[in-house]
N, C-alpha and C positions, 0 to 999 in steps of 0.2 A: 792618615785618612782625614780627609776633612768635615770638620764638625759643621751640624746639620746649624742652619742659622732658624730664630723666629719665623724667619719669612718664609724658608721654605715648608716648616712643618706647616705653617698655616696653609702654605699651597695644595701643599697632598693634601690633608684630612680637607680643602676646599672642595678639590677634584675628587676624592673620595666620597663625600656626600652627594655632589652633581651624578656623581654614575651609581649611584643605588636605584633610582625611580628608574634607568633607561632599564636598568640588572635586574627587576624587579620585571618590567613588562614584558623579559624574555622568559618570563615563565606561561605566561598564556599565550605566547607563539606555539607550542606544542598544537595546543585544547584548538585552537584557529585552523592550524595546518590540519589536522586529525579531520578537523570538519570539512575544509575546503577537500579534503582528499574522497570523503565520502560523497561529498555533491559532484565530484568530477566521475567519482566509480557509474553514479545513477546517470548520468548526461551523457557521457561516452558508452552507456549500454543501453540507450535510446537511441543513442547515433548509429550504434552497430549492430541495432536489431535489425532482422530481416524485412526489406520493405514490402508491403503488402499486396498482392497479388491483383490488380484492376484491367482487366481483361475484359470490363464490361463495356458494351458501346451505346446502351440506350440511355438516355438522358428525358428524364419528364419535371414540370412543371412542380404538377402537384398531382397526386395518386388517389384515385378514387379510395382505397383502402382494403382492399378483399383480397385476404391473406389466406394461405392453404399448405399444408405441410402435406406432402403424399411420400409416405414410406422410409420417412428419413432417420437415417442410423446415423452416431456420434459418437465419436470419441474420442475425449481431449490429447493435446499430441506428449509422446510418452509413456501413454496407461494402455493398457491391452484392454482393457472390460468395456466397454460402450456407454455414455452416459446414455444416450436416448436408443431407443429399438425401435425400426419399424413405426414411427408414430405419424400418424393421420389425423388431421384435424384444422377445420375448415371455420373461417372468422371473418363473416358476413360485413361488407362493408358499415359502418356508422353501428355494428351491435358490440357489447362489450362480454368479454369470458374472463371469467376467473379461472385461473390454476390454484389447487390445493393437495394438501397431501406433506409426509414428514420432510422435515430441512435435509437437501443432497438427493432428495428425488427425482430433481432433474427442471423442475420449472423454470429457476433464472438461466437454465441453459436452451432452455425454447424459447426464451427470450431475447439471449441474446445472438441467436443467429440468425435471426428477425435482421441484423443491422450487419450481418456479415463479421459480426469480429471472431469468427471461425466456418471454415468450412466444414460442411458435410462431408459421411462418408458413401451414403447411398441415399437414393429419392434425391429430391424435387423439393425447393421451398418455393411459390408462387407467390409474385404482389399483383394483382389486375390480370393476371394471368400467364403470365410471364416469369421465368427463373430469375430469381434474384440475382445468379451470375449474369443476366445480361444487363444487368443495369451498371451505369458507372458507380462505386463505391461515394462521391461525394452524391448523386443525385438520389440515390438509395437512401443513404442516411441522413438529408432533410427531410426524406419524410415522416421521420421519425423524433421522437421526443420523449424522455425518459425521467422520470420521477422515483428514484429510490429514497431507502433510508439512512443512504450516505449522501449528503449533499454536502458538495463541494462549494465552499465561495473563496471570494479574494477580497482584502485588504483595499477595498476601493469603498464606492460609493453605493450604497441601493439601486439604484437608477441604471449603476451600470454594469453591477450583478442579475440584474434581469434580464437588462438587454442582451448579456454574452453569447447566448445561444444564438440570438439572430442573426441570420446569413443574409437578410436584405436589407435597405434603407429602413428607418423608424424613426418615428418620432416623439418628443416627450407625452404628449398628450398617449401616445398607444402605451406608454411604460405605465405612465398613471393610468389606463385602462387595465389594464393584465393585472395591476395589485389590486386595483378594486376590485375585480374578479375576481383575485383569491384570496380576499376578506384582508387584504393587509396594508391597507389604506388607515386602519386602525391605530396600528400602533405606530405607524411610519410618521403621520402626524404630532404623532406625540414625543418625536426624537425634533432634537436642536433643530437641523435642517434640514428635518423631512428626507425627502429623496437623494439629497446630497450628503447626506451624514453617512460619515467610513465607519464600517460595521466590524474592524480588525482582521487581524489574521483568520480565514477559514470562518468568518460572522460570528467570533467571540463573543462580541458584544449583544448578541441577539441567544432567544429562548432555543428549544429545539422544535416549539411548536410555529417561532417565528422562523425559524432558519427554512421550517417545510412549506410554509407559505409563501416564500422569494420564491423556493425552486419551484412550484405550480407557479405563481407568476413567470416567471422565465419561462415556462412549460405551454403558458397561454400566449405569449407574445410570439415565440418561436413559430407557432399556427401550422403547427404540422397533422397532417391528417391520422397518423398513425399512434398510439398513444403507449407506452409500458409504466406502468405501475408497479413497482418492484419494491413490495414491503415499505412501501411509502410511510406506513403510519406505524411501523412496529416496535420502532424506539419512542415512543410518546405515549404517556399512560393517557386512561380512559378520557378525562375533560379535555387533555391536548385533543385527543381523536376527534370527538366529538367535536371541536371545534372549527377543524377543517375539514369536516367532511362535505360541508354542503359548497365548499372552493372544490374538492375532489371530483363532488360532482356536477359542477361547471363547468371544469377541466373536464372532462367525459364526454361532453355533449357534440354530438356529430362527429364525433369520431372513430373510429377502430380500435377497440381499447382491449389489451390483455392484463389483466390484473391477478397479481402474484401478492396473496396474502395469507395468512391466517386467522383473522377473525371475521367475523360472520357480518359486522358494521361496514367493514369495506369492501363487502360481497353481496349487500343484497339490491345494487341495481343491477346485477350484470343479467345479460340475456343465459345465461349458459353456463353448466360448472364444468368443467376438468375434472378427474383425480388422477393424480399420477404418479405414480411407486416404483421406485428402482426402476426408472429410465422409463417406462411402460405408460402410457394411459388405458387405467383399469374401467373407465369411464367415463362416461356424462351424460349428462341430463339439461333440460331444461328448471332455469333456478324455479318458475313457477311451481313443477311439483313437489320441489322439494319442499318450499316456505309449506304446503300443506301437512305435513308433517311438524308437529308440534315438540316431537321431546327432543329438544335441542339438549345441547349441552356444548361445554366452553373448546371442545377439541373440534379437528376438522370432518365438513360433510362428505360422507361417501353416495356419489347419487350413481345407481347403477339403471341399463336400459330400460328397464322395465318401471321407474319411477317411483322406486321405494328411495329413501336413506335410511343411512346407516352411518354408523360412525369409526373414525379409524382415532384411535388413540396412540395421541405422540404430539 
């Protein structure tokens, strides 16, 4: 056998050192693949979801705003029980209604087939007078514009997290309008570069009373006549709230506004209360007679025909 020379041991243990780091970084090939594998699962079951139903053929502008539910029953696809029964209720162009009532009552589901992202199973939803099925799917849902308490951003700029929503030309000056409208001229100036500053993954880099002030900007430039409010301020304690309420209610102004809340701060411009319980609306009232009733308390208002409240605890 022949004997190993200096030069070759120094060879191996050379080569042997060189392939440790390449030996090493196939241990986070796993952790990568794993991951790439779960973004493929979510992409290819977007791709293979069923495409959505557009059978409408009217196309408008822009909608005056006069919404009207006549007898519509609901229920998500899979459950046998009905989210909504039977529900009736009429939302006068430019006036605003609040829905109240315990979480899974059914509110953000009369909200959301406002925009068709389910159909009915009986009744009538009316925009201007007309069934929401005749309208096209894209021309229906610009006119719509939605503010929850999940807002979404992206790893971009201010400027261009507002703009996202717009589906027409705009321009800088209208971006800088829509933030000063929703009081967020404020802090925007106060970042490196303003409107140009990238606010990270999902607006990390921002509060959650700043995150809700982009999306009412986005919400104002968008200029859609139809408005949802959807627990817009329920993750933000009482000084966040109070800080954008008076952007909320900018955002409100001329429009058709449904508002899905629980406290009593971002219910008292509306023309009109809801309550609504297990799928049903048990009532409403005009908010006027309610404010005449003084013993408030921190749970939600029950206003029944006759102009009393009361309260449901939950």
């Amino acid at each position: 056998m022949d004997s190993l020379t200096a030069g070759t041991i120094t060879v191996v243990f050379s080569s042997m050192i060189a392939l440790m780091r390449p030996l090493k970084s196939l241990t986070n090939v796993n952790a990568q693949f794993q991951r790439g594998m779960a973004a493929c699962q979510t992409l290819f079951a977007i791709l293979d979801s069923e495409q959505e139903k557009d059978e409408g053929k009217r196309v408008i502008d822009r909608a005056t705003g006069d919404l009207e539910f006549r007898n519509v029953t609901f229920t998500y696809p899979g459950r046998e029980v009905p989210a909504l029964r039977n529900i009736n209720l009429k939302i006068p162009a430019g006036k605003t209604v609040a829905l109240v009532g315990r979480s899974g009552s059914g509110k953000s589901t009369i909200a959301s087939l406002i925009t068709r992202f389910y159909d009915i199973d009986e009744g009538h939803i009316l925009m201007d007078g007309h069934d929401l099925r005749e309208y096209t799917l894209a021309s229906l849902r610009n006119q719509v514009a939605l503010v929850s308490q999940n807002v979404h951003l992206f790893n971009d700029t201010v400027a261009n997290n507002i703009a996202y929503a717009r589906t027409e030309e705009y321009s800088r000056e209208q971006i800088e309008e829509a933030a000063r409208m929703a009081y967020a001229m404020d802090f925007i100036n106060k970042m490196d570069n303003g409107l140009d500053t990238i606010i990270g993954e999902n607006g990390v880099l921002l509060s959650g009373g700043q995150r809700q002030r982009i999306a009412i900007a986005r919400a104002l430039l968008r200029d859609s006549p139809i408005l949802i409010l959807d627990e817009a301020t329920s993750a933000l304690d009482t000084e966040s709230e109070r800080a954008i309420q008076a952007a909320l209610d900018e955002l409100q102004k001329n429009r058709t506004s449904l508002v899905i809340a629980h406290r009593l701060s971002t219910i008292e411009q509306a023309d009109e209360i809801v309550v609504v319980e297990d799928g049903i609306i048990v009532s409403a009232a005009l908010i006027a007679s309610c404010w005449r009733n003084t013993a408030f308390t921190p749970s939600c208002i029950r206003c029944n025909l006759a102009n009393d409240c009361a309260y449901l605890v939950g």
